[in-house]
KENU-807130 format. One line per 3 residues: their letters; for each residue y, z, x of C-alpha. Coordinates in pm, 1 decimal. Layout:
REM residues N
a> Y Z X | ...
***
This chain:
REM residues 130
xxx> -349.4 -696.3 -2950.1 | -554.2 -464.8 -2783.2 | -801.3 -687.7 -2637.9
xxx> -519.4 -860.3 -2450.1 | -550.5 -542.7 -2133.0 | -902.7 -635.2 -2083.0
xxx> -863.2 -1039.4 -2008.7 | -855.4 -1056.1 -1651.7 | -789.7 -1336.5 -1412.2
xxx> -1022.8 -1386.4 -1106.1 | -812.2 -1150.2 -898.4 | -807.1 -891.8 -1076.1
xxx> -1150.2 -944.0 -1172.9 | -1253.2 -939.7 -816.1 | -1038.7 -658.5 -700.3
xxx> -1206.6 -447.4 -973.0 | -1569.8 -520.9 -851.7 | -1450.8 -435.9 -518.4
xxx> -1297.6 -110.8 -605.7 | -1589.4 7.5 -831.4 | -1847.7 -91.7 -553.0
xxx> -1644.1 72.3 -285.6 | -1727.9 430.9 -203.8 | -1363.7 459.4 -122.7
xxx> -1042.6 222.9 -174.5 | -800.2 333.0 99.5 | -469.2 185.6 79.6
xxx> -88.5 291.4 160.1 | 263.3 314.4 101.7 | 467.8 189.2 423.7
xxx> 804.8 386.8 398.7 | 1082.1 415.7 657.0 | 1271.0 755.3 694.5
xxx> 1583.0 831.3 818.7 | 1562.6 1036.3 1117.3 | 1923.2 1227.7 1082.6
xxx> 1879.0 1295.4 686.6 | 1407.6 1366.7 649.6 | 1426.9 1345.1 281.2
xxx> 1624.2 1012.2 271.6 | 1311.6 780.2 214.6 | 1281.5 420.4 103.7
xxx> 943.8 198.9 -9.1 | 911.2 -78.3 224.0 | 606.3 -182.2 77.2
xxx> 396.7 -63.4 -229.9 | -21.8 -15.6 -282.0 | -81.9 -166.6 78.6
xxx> -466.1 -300.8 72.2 | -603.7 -441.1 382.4 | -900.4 -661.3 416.8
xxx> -792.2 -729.4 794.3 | -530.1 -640.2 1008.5 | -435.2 -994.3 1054.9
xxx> -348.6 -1021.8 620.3 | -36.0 -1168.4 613.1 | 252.7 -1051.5 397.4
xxx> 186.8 -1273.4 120.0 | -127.1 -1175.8 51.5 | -51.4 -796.6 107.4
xxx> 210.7 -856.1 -163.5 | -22.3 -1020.0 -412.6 | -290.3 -759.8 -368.3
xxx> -47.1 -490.4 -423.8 | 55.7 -703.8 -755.3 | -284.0 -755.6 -852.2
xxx> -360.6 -330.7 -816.0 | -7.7 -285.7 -1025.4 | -172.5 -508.6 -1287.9
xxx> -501.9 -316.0 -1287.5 | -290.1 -17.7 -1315.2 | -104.6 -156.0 -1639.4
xxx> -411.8 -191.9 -1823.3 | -570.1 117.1 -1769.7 | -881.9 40.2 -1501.8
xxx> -744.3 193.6 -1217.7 | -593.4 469.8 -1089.6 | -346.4 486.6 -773.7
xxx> -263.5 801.3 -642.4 | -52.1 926.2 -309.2 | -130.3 1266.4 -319.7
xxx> -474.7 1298.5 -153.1 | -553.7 1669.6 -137.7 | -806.0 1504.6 163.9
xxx> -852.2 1155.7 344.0 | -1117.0 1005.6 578.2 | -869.4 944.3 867.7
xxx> -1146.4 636.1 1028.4 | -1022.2 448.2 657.5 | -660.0 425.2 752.6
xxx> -756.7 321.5 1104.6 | -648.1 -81.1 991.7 | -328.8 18.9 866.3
xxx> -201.0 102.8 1152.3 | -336.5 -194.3 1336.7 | -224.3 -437.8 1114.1
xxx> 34.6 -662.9 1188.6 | 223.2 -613.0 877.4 | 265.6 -228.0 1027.5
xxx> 369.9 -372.9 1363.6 | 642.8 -556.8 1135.8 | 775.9 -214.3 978.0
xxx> 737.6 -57.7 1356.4 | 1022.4 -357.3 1491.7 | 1235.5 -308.2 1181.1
xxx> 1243.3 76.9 1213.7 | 1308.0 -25.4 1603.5 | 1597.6 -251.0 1525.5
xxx> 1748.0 -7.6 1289.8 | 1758.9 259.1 1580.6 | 2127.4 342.5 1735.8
xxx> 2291.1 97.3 1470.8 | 2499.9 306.5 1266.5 | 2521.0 102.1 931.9
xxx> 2116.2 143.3 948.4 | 1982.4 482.7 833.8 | 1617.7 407.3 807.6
xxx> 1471.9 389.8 1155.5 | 1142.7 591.4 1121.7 | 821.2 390.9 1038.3
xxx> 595.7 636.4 832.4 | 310.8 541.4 631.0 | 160.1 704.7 266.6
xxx> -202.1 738.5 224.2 | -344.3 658.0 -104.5 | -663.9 545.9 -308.1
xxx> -749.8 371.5 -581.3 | -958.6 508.9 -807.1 | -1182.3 302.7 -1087.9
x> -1139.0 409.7 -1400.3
***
């Protein structure tokens, strides 16, 4: 039925508040590119949303499922394609640990020749209320 999208359980509940209070909702994409082939791209993690840069991965994976959710039923909206960003927002990302984490991978991938994604890049985005 219908009024199944709008039951919400406390996460979702409270990431909603916090996106409607927020002025902006900064999060990310964290992709690694291959440095031989520029369009050969992969997702290494979706809808990145920081509330420190110490978040582990587990809860950087729940929030991400939690904004997917929102997505689903309408109340948000995620986009990548910012035609402008406040560059002081994205200033956690790349001190989080969980970016440190993509940095080593990307680092262990370089010179081995069965690995073809050794860049660490990073997606801005925002979530929008709806």
């Amino acid at each position: 039925s219908p009024m199944t999208q709008w039951i919400l359980n406390k996460s979702e509940y409270l990431l909603l508040m916090a996106v409607r209070k927020a002025r902006r909702f900064p999060i990310a994409r964290f992709e690694l590119h291959c440095s031989q082939e520029p369009e050969l791209r992969i997702t290494a993690l979706n809808h990145v949303c920081l509330t420190s840069p110490e978040d582990s991965m587990e809860a950087v994976k729940a929030r991400a499922a939690v904004l997917e959710s929102l997505q689903k039923k309408g109340l948000v909206r995620i986009s990548y394609s910012l035609p402008a960003y406040v560059q002081s927002d994205y200033r956690i990302f790349y001190q989080s640990q969980i970016y440190e984490l993509l940095c080593h991978t990307a680092m262990e991938a370089q010179g081995q020749p069965d690995f073809l994604f050794d860049l660490p890049a990073m997606r801005f985005g925002q979530v929008f209320p709806l």
